[in-house]
N, C-alpha and C positions, 0 to 999 in steps of 0.2 A: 874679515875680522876688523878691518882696521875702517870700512864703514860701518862698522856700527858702533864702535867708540867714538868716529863722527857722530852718530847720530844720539846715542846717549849724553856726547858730551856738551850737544848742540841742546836739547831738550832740558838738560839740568841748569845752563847758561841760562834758558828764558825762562824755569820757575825761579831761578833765583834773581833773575830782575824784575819778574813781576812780584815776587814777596817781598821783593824791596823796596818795591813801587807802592805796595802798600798793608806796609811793616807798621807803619806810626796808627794806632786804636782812639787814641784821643785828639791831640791838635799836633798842628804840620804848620811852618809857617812856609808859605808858598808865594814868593810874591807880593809880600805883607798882603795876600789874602790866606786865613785858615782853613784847612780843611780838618775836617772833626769828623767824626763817629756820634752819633746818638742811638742808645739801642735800648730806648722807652717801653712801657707796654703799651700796646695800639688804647688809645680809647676812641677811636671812633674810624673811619673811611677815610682813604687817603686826601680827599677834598678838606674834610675835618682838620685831618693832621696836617694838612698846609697850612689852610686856615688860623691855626694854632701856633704857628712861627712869624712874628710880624715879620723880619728879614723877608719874606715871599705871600708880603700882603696882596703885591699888586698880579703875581700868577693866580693869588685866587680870586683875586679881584675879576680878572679877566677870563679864568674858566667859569665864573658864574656869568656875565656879560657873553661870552659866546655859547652859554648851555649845554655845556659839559660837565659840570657838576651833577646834572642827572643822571648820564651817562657811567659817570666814573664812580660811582657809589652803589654801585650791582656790586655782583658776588666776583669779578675779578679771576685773577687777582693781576693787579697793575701798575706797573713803575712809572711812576712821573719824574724825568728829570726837568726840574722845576726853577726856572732862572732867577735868582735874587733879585729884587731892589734896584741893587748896582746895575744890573745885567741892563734894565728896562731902560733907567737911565744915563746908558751908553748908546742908547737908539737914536738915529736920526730926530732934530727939533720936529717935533708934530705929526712921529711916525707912530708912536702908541697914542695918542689921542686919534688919529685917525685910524690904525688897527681895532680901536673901541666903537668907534663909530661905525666900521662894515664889519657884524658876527660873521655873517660866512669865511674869509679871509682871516679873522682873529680862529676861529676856529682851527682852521686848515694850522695856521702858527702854530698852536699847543696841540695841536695831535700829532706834530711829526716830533715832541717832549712826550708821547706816552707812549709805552710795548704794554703789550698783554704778559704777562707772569709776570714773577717778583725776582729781581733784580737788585738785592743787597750787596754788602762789599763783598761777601762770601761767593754768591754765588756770579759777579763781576770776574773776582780771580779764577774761580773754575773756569769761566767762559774764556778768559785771557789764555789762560795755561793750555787748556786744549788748543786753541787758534795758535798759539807759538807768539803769543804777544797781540795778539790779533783777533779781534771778535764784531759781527754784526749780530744788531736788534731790527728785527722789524717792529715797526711802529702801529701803531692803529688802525692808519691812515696809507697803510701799505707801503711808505718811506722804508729807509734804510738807516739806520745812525751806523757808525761803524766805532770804535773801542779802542784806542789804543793807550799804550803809556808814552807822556812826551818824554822829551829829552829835560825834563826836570824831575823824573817819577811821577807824574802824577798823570791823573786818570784823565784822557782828554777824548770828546767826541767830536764826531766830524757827521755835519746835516750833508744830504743832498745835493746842497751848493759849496761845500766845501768850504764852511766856515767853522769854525773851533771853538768849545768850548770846554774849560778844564773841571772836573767836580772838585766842590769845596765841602760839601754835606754830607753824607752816608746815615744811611740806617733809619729815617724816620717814618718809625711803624707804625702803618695801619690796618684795620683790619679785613680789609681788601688789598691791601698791598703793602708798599714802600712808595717812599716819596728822597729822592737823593737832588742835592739843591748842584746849580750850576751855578757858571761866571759871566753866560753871556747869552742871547736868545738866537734858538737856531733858526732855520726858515725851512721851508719844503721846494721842494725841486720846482722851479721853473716851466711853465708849461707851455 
């Protein structure tokens, strides 16, 4: 009796820090960075709907540059977690110009950013709540991302190499997928 009141009261513990993790529908301020919800009607393929936020010019910049954009505009359906602006701009001096300049490599980078299925904030918390706060995506690319919520509520992944990235985006619909923006770029496992 008195494990399973553990274990009820363990499981009610972590829906109610993951719906508090992410309770806020509109803006969060995090870090003086936002994280928002937008929940548009798709007009076009998740490459489109990046395409279509200048904050994440230069991820579609560089899913065209590595030619994945022909790849990710099939019938899907596919999450890009898609690094701002900032994100790119936190890179080593002359480490995205040189990522631009070898595709195979830029490639490999934004594929271990995309999972097959659609991965909204909806379906983020279902994957949390069953994991007990804890959830993996496999990536495209056969990678790992793994899900957690940090110690600020907010949705953070962890690449291959164990580096971190928190979401600031949610929800932007295409009609092959979603597209959920991050804060930093991840990389692929070392080989």
């Amino acid at each position: 009796m008195k494990k399973s009141i553990l274990i009820l009261a363990a499981s009610l513990s972590v829906s109610l820090f993951v719906n508090h993790a992410f309770a806020q529908t509109t803006t969060k301020d995090t870090s003086k960075q936002a994280t928002t919800t937008e929940t548009a009607t798709a007009t076009g393929n998740v490459v489109k709907t990046l395409s279509s936020n200048s904050d994440y010019s230069t991820t579609a910049l560089a899913a065209k540059a590595a030619n994945l954009d022909a790849s990710l505009t099939g019938s899907g359906p596919y999450t890009i977690f898609a690094p701002n602006n900032a994100a790119f701009a936190k890179l080593p001096a002359g480490k995205l110009d040189s990522l631009m300049k070898d595709t195979a490599k830029l490639a490999s980078v934004l594929k271990v950013h995309v999972v097959n299925g659609k991965y909204g904030k909806a379906e983020i918390i279902k994957a949390l709540t069953a994991g007990k706060g804890k959830a993996t995506l496999p990536t495209v690319d056969g990678e790992e991302l793994k899900l957690s919520v940090s110690p600020k509520s907010t949705l953070q992944l962890t690449d291959p190499e164990g580096h971190i990235a928190e979401v600031t985006l949610y929800d932007l619909q295409g009609t092959n997928g979603v597209v959920n923006g991050i804060n930093a770029v991840l990389e692929p496992a070392t080989k």
